[in-house]
LUMTORDO-231821 format. One record per residue (C-alpha): residue in one letter; x, y, z; residue number from 1. Coordinates in nm, 3 decimals, always signed. Last residue first. Layout:
% LUMTORDO-231821
<site res="A" u="X" v="Y" w="Z" n="NUM"/>
...
//
This chain:
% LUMTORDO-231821
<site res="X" u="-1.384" v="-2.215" w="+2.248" n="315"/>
<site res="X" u="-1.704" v="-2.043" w="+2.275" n="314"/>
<site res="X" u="-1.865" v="-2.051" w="+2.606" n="313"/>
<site res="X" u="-1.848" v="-1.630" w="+2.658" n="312"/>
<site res="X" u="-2.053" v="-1.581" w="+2.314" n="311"/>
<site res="X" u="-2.295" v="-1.791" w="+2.434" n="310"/>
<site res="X" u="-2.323" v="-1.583" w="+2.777" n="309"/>
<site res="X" u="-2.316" v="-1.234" w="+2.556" n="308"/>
<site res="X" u="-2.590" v="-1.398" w="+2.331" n="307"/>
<site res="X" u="-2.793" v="-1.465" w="+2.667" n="306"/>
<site res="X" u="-2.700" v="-1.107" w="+2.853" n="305"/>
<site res="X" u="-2.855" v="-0.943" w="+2.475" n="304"/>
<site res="X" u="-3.185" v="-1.175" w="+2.564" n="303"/>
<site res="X" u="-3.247" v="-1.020" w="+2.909" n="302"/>
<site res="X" u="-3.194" v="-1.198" w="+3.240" n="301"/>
<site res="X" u="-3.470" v="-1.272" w="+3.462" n="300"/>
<site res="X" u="-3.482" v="-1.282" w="+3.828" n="299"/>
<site res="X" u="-3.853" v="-1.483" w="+3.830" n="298"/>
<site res="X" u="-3.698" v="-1.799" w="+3.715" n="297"/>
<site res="X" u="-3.973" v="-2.065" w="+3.760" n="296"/>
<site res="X" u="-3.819" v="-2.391" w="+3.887" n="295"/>
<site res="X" u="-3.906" v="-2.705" w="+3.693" n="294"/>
<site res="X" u="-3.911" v="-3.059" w="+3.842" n="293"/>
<site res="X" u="-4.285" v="-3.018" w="+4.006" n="292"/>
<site res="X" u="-4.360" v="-3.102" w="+3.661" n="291"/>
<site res="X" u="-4.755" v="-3.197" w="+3.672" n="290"/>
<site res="X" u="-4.841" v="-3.010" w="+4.024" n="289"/>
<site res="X" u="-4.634" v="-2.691" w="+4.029" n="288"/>
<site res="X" u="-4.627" v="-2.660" w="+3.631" n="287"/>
<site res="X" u="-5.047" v="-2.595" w="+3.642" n="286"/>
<site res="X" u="-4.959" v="-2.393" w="+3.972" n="285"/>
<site res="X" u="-4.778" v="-2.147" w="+3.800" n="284"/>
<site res="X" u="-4.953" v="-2.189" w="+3.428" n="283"/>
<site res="X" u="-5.248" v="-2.069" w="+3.609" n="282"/>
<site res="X" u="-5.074" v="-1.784" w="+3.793" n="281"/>
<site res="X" u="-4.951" v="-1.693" w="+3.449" n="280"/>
<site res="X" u="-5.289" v="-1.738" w="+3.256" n="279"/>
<site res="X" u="-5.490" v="-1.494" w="+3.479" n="278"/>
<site res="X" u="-5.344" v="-1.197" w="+3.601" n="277"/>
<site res="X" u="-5.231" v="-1.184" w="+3.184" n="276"/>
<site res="X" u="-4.898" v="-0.936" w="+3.186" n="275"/>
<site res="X" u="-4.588" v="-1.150" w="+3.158" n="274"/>
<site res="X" u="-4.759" v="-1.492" w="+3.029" n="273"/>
<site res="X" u="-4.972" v="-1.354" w="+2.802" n="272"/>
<site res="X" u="-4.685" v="-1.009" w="+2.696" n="271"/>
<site res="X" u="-4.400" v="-1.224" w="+2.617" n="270"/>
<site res="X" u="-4.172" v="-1.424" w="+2.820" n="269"/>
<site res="X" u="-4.157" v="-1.746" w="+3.107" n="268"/>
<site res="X" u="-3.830" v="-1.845" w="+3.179" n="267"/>
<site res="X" u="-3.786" v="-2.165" w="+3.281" n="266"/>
<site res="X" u="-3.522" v="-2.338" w="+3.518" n="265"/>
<site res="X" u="-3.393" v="-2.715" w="+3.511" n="264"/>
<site res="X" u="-3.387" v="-2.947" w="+3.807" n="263"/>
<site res="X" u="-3.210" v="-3.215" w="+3.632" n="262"/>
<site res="X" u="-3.305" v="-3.186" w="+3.225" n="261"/>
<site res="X" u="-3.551" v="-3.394" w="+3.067" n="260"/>
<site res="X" u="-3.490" v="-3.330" w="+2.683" n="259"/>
<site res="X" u="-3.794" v="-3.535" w="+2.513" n="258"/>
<site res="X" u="-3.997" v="-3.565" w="+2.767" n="257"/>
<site res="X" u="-3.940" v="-3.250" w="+2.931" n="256"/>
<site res="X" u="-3.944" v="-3.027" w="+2.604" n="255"/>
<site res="X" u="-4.310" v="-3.186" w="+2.507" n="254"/>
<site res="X" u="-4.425" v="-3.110" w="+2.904" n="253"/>
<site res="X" u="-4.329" v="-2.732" w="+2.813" n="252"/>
<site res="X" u="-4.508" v="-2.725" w="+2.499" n="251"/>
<site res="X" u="-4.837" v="-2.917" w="+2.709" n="250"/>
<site res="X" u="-4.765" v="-2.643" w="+2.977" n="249"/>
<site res="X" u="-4.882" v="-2.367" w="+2.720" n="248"/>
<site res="X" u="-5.169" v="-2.576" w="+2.548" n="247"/>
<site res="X" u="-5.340" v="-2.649" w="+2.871" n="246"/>
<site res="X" u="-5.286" v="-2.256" w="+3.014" n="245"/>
<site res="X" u="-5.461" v="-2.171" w="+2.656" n="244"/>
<site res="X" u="-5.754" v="-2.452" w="+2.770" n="243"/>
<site res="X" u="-5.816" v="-2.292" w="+3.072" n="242"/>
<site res="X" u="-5.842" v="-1.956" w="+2.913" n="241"/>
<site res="X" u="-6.070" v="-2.068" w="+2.604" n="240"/>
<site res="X" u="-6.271" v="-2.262" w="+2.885" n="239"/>
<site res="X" u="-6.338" v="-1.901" w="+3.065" n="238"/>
<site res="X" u="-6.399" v="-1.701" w="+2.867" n="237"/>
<site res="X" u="-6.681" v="-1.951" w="+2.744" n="236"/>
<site res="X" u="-6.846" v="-1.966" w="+3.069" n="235"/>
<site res="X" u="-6.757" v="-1.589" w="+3.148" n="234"/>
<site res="X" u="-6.679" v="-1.616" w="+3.528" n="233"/>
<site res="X" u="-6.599" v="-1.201" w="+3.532" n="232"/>
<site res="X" u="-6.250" v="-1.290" w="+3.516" n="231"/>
<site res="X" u="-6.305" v="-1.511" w="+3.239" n="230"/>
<site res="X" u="-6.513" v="-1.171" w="+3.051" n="229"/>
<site res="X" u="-6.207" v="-0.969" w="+3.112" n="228"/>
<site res="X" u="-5.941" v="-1.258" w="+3.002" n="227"/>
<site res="X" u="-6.133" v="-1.269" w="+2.688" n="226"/>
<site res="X" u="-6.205" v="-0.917" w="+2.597" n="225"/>
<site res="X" u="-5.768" v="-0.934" w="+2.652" n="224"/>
<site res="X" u="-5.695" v="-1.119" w="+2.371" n="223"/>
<site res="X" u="-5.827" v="-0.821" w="+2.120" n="222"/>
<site res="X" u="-5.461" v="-0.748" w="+2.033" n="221"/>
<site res="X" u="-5.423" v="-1.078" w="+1.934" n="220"/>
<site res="X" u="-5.715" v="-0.998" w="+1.604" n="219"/>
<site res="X" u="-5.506" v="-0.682" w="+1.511" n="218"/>
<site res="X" u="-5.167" v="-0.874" w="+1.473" n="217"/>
<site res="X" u="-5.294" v="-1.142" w="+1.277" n="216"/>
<site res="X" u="-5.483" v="-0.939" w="+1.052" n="215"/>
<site res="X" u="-5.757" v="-1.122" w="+0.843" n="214"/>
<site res="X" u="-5.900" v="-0.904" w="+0.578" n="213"/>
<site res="X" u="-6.033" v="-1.149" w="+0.326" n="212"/>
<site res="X" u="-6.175" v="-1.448" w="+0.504" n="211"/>
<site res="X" u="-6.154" v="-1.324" w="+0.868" n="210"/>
<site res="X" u="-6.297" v="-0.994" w="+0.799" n="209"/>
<site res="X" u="-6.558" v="-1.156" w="+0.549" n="208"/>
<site res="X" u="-6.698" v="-1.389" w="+0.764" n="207"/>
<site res="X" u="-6.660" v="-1.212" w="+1.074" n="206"/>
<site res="X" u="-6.908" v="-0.955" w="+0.994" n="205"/>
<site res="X" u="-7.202" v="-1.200" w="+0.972" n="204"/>
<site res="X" u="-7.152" v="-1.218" w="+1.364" n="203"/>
<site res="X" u="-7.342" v="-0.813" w="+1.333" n="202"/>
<site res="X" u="-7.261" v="-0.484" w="+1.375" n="201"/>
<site res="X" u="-6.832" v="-0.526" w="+1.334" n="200"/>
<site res="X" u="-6.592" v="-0.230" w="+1.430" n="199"/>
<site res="X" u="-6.365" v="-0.516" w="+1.514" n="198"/>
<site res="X" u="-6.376" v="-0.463" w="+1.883" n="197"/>
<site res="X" u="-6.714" v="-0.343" w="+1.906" n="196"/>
<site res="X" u="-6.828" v="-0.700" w="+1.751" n="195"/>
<site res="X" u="-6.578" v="-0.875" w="+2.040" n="194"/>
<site res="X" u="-6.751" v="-0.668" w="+2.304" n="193"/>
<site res="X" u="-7.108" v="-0.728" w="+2.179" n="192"/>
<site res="X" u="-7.019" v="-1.109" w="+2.166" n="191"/>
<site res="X" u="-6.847" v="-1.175" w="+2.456" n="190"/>
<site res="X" u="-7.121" v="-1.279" w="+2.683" n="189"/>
<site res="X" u="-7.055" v="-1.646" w="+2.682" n="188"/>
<site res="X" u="-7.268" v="-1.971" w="+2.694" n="187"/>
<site res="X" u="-7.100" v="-2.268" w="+2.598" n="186"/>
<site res="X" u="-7.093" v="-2.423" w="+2.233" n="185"/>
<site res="X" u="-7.317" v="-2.501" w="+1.956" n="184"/>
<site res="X" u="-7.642" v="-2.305" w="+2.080" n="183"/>
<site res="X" u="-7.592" v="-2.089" w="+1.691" n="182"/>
<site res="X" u="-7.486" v="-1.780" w="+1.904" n="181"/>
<site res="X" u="-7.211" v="-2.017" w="+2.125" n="180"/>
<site res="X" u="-7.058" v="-2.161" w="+1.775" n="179"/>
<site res="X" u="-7.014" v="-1.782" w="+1.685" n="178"/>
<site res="X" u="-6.846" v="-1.707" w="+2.017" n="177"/>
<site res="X" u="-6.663" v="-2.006" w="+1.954" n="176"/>
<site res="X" u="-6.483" v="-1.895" w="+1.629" n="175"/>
<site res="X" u="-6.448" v="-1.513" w="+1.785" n="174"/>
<site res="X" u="-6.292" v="-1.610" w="+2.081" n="173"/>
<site res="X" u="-6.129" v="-1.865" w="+1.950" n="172"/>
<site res="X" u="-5.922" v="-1.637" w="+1.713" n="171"/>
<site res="X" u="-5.858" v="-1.407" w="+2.046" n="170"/>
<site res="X" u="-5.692" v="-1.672" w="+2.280" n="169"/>
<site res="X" u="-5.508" v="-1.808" w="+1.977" n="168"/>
<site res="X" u="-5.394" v="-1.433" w="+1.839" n="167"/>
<site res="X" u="-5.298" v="-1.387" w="+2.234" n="166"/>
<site res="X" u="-5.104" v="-1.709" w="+2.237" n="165"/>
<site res="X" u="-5.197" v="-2.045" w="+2.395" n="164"/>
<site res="X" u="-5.202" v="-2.234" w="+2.090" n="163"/>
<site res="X" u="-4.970" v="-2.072" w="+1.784" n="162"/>
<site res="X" u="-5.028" v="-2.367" w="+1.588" n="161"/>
<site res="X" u="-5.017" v="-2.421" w="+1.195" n="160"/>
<site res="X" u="-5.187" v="-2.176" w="+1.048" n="159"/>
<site res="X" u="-5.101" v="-1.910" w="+1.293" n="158"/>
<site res="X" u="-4.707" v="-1.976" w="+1.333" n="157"/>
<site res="X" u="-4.533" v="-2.298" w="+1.422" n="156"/>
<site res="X" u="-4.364" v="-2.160" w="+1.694" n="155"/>
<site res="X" u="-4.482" v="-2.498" w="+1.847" n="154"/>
<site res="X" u="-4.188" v="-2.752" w="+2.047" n="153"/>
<site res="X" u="-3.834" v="-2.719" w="+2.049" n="152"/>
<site res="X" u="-3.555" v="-2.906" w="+2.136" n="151"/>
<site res="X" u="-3.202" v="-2.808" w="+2.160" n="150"/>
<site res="X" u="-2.863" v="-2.995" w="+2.243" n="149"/>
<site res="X" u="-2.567" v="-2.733" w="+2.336" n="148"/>
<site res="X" u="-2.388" v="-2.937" w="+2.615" n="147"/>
<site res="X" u="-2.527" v="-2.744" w="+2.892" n="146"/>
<site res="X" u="-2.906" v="-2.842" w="+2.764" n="145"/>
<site res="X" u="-3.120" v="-2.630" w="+2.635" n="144"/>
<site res="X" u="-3.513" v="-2.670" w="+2.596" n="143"/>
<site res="X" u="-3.756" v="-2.422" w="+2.398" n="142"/>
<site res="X" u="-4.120" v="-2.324" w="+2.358" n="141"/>
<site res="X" u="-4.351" v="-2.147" w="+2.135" n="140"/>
<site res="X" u="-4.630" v="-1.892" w="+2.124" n="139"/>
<site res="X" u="-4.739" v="-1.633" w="+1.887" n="138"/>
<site res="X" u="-4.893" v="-1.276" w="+1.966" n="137"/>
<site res="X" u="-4.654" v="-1.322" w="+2.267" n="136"/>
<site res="X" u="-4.626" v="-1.639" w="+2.439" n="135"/>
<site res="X" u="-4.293" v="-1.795" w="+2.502" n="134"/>
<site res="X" u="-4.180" v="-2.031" w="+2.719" n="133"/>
<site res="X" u="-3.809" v="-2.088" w="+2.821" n="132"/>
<site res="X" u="-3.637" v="-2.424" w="+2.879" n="131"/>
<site res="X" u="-3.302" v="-2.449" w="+3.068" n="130"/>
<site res="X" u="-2.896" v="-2.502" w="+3.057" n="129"/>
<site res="X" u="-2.624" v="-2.248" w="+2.938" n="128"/>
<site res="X" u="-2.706" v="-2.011" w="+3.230" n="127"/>
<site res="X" u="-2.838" v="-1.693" w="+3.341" n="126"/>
<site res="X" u="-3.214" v="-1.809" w="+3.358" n="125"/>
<site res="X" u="-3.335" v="-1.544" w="+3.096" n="124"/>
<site res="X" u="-3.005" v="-1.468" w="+2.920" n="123"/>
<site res="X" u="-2.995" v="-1.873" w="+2.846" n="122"/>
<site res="X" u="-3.347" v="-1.884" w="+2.774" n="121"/>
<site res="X" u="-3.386" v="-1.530" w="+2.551" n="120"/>
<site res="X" u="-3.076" v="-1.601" w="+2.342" n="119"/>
<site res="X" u="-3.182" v="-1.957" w="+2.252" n="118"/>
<site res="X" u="-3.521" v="-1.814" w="+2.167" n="117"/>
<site res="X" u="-3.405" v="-1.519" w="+1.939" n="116"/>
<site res="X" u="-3.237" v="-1.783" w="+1.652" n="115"/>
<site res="X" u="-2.911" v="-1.934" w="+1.670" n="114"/>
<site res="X" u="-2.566" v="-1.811" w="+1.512" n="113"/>
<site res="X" u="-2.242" v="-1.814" w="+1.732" n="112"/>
<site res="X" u="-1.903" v="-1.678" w="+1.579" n="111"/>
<site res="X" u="-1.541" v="-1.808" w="+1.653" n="110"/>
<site res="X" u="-1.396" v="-1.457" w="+1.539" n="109"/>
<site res="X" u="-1.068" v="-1.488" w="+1.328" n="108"/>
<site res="X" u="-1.270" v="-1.336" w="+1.001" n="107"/>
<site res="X" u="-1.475" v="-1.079" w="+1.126" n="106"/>
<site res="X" u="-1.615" v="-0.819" w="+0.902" n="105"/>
<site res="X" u="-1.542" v="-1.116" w="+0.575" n="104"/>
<site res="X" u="-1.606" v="-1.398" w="+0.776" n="103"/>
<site res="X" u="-1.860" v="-1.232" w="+0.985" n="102"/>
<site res="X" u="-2.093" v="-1.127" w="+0.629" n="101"/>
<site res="X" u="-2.030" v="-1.489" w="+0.503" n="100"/>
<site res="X" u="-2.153" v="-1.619" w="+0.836" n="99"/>
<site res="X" u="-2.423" v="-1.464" w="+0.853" n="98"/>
<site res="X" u="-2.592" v="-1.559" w="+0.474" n="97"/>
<site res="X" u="-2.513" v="-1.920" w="+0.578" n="96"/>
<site res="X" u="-2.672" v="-1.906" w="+0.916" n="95"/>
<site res="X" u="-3.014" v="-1.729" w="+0.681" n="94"/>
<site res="X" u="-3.029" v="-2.036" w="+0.494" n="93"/>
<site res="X" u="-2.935" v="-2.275" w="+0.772" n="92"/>
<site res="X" u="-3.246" v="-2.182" w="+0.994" n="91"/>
<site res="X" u="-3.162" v="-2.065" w="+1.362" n="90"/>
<site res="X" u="-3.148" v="-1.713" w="+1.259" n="89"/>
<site res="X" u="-3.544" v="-1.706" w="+1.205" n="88"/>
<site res="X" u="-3.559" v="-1.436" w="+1.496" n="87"/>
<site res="X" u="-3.254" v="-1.294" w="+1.598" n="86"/>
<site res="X" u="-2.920" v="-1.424" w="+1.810" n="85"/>
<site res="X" u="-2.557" v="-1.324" w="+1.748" n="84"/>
<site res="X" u="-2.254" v="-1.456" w="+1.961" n="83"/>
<site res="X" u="-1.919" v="-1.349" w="+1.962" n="82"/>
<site res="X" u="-1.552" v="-1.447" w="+2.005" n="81"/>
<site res="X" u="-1.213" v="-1.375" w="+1.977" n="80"/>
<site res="X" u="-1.260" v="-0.978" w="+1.922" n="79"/>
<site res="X" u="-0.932" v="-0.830" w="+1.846" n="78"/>
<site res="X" u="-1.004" v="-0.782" w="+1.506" n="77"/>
<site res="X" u="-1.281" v="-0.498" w="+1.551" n="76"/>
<site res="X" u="-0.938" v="-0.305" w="+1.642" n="75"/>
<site res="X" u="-1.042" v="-0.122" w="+1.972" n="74"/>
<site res="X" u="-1.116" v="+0.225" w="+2.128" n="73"/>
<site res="X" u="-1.372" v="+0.140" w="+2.315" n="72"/>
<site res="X" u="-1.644" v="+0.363" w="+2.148" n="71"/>
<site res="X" u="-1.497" v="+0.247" w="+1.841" n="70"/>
<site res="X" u="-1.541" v="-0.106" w="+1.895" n="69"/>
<site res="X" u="-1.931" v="-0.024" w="+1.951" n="68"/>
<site res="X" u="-1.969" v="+0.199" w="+1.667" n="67"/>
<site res="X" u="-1.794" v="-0.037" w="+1.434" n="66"/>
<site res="X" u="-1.984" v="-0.342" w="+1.497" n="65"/>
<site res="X" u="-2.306" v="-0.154" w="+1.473" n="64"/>
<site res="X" u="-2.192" v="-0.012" w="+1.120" n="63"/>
<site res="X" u="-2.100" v="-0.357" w="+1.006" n="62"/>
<site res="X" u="-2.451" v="-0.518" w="+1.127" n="61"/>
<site res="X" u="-2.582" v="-0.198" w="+0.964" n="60"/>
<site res="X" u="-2.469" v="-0.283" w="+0.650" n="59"/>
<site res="X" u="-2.513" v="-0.642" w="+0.680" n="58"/>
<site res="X" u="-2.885" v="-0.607" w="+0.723" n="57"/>
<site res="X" u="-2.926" v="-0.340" w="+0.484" n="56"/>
<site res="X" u="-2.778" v="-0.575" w="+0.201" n="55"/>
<site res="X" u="-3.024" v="-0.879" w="+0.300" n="54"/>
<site res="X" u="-3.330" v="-0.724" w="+0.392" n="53"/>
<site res="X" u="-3.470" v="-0.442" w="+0.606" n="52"/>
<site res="X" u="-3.712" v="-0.629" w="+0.830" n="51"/>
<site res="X" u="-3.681" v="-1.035" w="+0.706" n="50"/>
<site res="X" u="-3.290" v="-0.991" w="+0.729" n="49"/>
<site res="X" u="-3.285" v="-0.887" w="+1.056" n="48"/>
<site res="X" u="-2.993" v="-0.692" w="+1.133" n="47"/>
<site res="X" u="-3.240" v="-0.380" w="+1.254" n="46"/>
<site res="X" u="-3.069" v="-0.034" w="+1.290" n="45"/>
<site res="X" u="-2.814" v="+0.039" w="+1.621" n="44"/>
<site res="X" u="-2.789" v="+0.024" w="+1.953" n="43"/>
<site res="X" u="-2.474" v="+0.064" w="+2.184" n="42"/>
<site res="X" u="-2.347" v="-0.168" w="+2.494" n="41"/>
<site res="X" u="-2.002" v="-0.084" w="+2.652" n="40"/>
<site res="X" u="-1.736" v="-0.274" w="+2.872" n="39"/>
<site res="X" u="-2.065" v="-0.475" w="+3.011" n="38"/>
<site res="X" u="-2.023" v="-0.719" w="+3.308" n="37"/>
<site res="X" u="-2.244" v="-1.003" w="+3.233" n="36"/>
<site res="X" u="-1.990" v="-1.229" w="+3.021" n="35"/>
<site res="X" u="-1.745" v="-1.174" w="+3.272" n="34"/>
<site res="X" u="-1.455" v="-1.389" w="+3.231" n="33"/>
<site res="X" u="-1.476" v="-1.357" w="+2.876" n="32"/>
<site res="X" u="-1.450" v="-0.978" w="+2.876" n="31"/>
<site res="X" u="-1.752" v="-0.818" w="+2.728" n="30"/>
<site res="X" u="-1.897" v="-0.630" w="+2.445" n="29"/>
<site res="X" u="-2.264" v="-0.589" w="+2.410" n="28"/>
<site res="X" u="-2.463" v="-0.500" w="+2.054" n="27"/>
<site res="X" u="-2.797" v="-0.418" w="+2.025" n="26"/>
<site res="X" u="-3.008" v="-0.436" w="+1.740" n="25"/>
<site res="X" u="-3.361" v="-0.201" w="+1.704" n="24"/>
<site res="X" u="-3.620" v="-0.247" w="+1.416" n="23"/>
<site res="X" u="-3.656" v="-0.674" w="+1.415" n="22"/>
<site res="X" u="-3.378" v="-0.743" w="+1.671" n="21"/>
<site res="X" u="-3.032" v="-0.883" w="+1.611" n="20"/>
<site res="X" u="-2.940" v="-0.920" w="+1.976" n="19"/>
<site res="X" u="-2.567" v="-0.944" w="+1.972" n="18"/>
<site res="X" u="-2.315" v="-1.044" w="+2.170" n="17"/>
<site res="X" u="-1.941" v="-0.973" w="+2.197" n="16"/>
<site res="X" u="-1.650" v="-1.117" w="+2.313" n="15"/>
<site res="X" u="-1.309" v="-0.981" w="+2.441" n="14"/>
<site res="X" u="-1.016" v="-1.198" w="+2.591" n="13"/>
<site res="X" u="-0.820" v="-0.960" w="+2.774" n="12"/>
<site res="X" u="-0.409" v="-0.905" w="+2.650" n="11"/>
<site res="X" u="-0.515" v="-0.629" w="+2.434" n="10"/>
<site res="X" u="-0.559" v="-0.377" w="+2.656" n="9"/>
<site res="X" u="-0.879" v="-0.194" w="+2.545" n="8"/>
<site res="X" u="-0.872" v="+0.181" w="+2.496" n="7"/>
<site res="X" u="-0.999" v="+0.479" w="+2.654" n="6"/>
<site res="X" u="-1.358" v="+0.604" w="+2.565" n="5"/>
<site res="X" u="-1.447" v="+0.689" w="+2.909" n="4"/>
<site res="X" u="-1.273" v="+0.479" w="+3.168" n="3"/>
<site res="X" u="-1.206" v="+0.080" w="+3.065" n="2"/>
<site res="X" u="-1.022" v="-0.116" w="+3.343" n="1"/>
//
């Protein structure tokens, strides 16, 4: 057993995980045989390459390695194992750029790379097997099996796909709400709210917001006008809702076809499906009817218990 800042016997096979976020990582070392029993978690700066950069991302990927081994009381060396996850870490670029900063911090460690959604679906549903869902300002979706196949559907980004996410919900907002003024589309009562939004006086305003000062971030944030005004039996609202939910569970009907797992479980994440009274009830009973298969995992796990699992099944 580990009390205070005693040391580690050596005889235990230790792992670690790591969630490599975007301004905070967090690092988790465990016993093998316990992947979700911590011996000591610690945060430290962002390992993501596309935040700080190369040279500051291995920097502080040493200097969070350190602080957690040190806290123990252990050789960084005797760690057999490990597991990080962050976003865009799937890609082989940025694997290769990892794995020559762990061979030279690390070099006996059998080392897991994959991006933030593998961590988040096997920490979500507490296994190795499972889809997750994802919609956030962006959406996308993800299927594991227990042998270590992935497939993926969206995550695309905005120009490319996105559907179902806040900046989705919002962008069509505004496109149809203009469609709706010209008697092109349904009726909706969004328009004053969506010009207050924006600090707009006019539709007119769009055109040049969206044409030379499009934020991504800015426009999802107004997602919510849209659930207000569906809630309120908004005609237009209340397609662009529907037809999120339809975009969602068509990602998650992509991942069964092509990796149809036995009774799998999903994790649902990100602020639409987390917080949105209408969308996750929707995508509830949408999944209830056309893939009665799936269980919703309401007992969620958190991404940094996923890399700690990974780091467990390595040989």
């Amino acid at each position: 057993m580990v009390k205070g800042d005693g040391g580690v016997g050596v005889s235990r096979e230790l792992c670690f995980g790591i969630d490599g976020g975007g301004s905070v990582s967090r690092l988790r070392i465990i016993e093998r045989a316990t992947p979700l029993e911590p011996l000591i978690t610690v945060h430290g700066k962002s390992t993501n390459i596309f935040s700080v950069g190369r040279e500051a991302a291995a920097e502080n990927l040493s200097a969070l390695l350190q602080q957690g081994c040190s806290k123990l009381g252990l050789d960084p060396l005797q760690l057999v194992s490990g597991c990080m996850g962050s976003a865009g870490l799937g890609r082989k670029n940025e694997q290769l750029f990892f794995k020559e900063v762990f061979s030279r911090l690390l070099p006996h460690t059998n080392m897991q790379l994959c991006n933030d959604g593998e961590i988040l679906l096997v920490g979500g549903v507490k296994k190795l097997e499972g889809y997750c869902l994802i919609a956030g300002t962006g959406s996308f979706a993800l299927g594991r099996s227990r042998d270590g196949e992935k497939v993926r559907a969206g995550g695309h980004g905005y120009m490319l796909g996105d559907e179902g996410s806040a900046w989705w919900i919002a962008d069509q907002a505004v496109r149809r709400t203009i469609r709706s003024h010209e008697g092109r589309d349904l009726e909706t009562s969004m328009e004053a709210s969506l010009l207050q939004y924006f600090e707009l006086t006019e539709l007119d305003g769009f055109v040049e917001l969206f044409h030379h000062k499009y934020e991504k971030p800015k426009v999802a944030r107004s997602a919510p006008i849209v659930t207000e005004f569906a809630l309120r039996k908004d005609p237009l609202a209340l397609d662009i809702i529907t037809k999120a939910v339809d975009e969602l569970v068509a990602l998650l009907r992509s991942l069964y076809k092509r990796l149809p797992l036995i009774e799998p479980d999903l994790v649902l994440s990100g602020g639409v499906l987390e917080n949105d009274p209408l969308i996750r009830p929707m995508v509830f009973s949408r999944l209830e009817h056309q893939i009665p298969q799936i269980t919703v995992v309401t007992d969620t796990g958190s991404a940094l218990d996923g890399a700690c699992i990974l780091a467990a099944s390595n040989p």
